[in-house]
N, C-alpha and C positions, 0 to 999 in steps of 0.2 A: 382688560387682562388678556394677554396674546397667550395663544393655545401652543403647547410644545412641539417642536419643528419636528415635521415627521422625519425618519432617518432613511437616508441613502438607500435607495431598492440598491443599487447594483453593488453597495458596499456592504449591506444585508445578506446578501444573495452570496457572497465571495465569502464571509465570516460561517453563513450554513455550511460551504461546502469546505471548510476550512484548507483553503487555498495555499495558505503557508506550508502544509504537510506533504505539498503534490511534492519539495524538494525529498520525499521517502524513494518515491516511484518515478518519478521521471530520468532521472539520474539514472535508472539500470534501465531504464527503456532504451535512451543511447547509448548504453553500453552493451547490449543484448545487439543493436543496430551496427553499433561498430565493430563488434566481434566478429559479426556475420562474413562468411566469404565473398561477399559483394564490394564493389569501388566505391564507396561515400559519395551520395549527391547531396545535395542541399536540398531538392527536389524533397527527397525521402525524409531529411531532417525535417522539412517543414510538416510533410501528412505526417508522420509518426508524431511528433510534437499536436496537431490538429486531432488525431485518434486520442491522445492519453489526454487532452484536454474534453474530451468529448468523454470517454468512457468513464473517466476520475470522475468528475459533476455527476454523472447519470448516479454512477455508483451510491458515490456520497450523498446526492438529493433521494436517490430512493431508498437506502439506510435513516435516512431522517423521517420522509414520510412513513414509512412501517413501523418505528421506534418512537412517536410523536407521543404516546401516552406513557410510553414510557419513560422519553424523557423528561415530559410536563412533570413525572411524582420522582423522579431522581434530583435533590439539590444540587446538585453540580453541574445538573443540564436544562436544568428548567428555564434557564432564562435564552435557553437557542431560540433560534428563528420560529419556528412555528408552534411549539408551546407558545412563547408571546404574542403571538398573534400579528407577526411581523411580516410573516409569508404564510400566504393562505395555502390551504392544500390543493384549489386550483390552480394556483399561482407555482407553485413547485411540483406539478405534475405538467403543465409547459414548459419549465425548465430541463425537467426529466426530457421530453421528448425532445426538447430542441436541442438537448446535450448526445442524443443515440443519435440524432440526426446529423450532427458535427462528425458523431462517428463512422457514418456508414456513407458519408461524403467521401472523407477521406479513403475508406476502402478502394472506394474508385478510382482513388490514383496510384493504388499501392498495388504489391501482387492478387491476382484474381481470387486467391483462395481466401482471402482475408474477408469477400463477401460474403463466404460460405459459412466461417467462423466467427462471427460476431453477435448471432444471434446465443450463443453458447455463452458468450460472455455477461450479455443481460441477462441471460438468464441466473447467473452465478449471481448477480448483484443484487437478483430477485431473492432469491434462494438464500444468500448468507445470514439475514437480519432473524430468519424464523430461527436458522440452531440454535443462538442462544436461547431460543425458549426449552428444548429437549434435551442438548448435549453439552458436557463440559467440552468438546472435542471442537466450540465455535469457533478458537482459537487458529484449529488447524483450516475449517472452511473459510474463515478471513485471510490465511496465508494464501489457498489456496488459490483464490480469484483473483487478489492483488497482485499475488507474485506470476500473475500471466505476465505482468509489463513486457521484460527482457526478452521473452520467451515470443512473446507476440510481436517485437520488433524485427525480431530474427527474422521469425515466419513469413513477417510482413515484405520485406525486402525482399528475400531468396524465393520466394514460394515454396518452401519445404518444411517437412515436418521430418525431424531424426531427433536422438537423444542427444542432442549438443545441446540444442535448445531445452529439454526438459531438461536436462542438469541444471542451469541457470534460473530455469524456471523452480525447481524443488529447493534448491538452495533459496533464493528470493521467499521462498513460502516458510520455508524452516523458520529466515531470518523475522521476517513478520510476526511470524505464529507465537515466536520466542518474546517480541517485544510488545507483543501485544496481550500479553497472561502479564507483563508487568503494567500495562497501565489497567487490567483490569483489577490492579487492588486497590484504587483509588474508590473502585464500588464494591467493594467486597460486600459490607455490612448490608447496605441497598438491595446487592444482587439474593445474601441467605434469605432476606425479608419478602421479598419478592418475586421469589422463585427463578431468577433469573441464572441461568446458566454459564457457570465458569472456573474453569483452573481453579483459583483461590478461595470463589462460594463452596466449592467441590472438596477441597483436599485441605485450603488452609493456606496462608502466604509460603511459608518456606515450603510445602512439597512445592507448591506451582515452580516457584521460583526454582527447583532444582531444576521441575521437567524444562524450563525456558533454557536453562542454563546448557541442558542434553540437546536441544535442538536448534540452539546457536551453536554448537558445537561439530553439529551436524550438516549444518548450513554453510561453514567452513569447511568442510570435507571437500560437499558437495561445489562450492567455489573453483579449488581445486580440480575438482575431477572434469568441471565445466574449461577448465583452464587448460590442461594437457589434452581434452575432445576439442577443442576451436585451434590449437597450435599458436596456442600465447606462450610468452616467454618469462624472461626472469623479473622483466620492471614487473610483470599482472603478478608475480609470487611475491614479487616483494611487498606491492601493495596490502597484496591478501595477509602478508602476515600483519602487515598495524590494523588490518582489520581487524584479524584475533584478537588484538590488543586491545585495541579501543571494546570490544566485546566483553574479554574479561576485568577491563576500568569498569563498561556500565554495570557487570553484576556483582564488581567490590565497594562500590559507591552506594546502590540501589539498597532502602531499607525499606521492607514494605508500611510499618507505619509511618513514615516520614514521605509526605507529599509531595514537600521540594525535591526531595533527591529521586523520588518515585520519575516525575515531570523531568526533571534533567535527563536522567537513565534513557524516558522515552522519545523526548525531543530533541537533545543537544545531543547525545553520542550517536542517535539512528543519523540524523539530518549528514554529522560527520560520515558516518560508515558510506552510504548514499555517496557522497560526492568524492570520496577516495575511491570507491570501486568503481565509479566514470573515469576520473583518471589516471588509475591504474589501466585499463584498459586502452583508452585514449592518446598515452604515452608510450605504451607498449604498440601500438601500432605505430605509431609515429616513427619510433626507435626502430620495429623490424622491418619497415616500408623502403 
């Protein structure tokens, strides 16, 4: 009797950090990069690209390990990596480290202040898994460390810090903060049982879903005003407006007891928004160059 073939470490390892959802945040990292008033190297495409492959895993593997008992007793996450016993916890605490270490590689090649700020960013990634124990407000600390991408791309290239880049970066968090109070009804029942903190454990599906509704809205603003601060034109407005669109598709489609449409709302409309607001931007300089 042949014993069951152990499964893929590095396919294991890619399914933990759910590797398909990096197309949220990388897409406005290059567009955060292309905005920037600097001449496009490849150079920078590639460390920028190297950074958000490094800080994404770190994020993502130390959200897993902090969350490990919590998601062994949630059914819908029990069977991840390390509830199954698929990656040990020292084995995803080497990942962690070799993923900050990809990160702070690449600072080296990027502007100098980006070694200064990175330490700021683990630490956000420490930081976001506790709120949901205290605050329905996790929502907004998950937007806020993720939605560094754009912001950090900017940074990373120019060496500076101004409100161009935190517009990109607040909108980027709004847009997050909004889609992620709709995949938290997928735990609602879970989360009142277990104390766990959130929009919908908190208020109930339809408030949450209004407040997601006020802060993609917001998010939009904020797109905008990121758009007239960097001296984009009419192709990034035009963009922005099917982004509106596609935003109020996800919150006319989205029921919160319906799963599927829940999962569509979070995955198929965000993964769209993401890659139209790279080439809204992308085209737009193309067009004013």
């Amino acid at each position: 009797m042949h014993s069951a073939a152990k499964p893929n470490k590095i396919r294991v390892l890619l399914e933990m950090i759910r590797w398909e959802h990096t197309v949220f945040a990388l897409p406005f990292a290059y567009a955060g990069m292309l905005a920037a008033p600097v001449p496009f190297t490849w150079w920078n495409f590639f460390w920028i690209t190297v950074a958000m492959f490094g800080a994404r895993t770190a994020g993502m593997t130390l959200n897993r390990i902090i969350d490990a008992k919590l998601d062994a007793a949630n059914p819908r996450t029990r069977d991840r990596a390390i509830p199954r016993g698929l990656v040990s916890p020292r084995e995803a605490w080497i990942f962690t480290g070799a993923s900050i270490g990809l990160l702070v590689v690449a600072t080296l090649a990027l502007e100098p202040i980006t070694r200064v700020l990175w330490p700021l960013v683990v630490l956000g990634f420490v930081l976001y898994p506790y709120t949901k124990r205290f605050t329905w407000l996790c929502h907004l600390a998950l937007g806020i460390v993720n939605g560094l991408a754009p912001g950090a791309a900017w940074v990373a290239v120019t060496g500076e810090i101004s409100w161009t880049p935190a517009l990109i970066w607040a909108g980027t968090a709004l847009w997050i903060s909004g889609f992620d109070v709709i995949y938290a009804l997928l735990d609602r029942e879970f989360d009142v049982k277990h104390k766990v903190h959130s929009l919908p454990a908190r208020f109930g599906g339809r408030p949450a879903l209004g407040v997601a509704r006020v802060w993609h809205g917001l998010a939009v603003l904020l797109f905008a005003a990121f758009g007239f601060a960097a001296g984009l034109g009419m192709v990034y407005f035009l963009g922005l407006a099917a982004i509106g669109a596609l935003l109020v598709y996800e919150h006319l489609i989205v029921r919160e007891d319906d799963p599927e449409r829940l999962n569509a709302a979070f995955f198929n409309v965000n993964a769209v928004v993401s890659v139209v607001f790279l080439a809204a931007v992308l085209l737009d300089r193309v067009v004013g160059s």
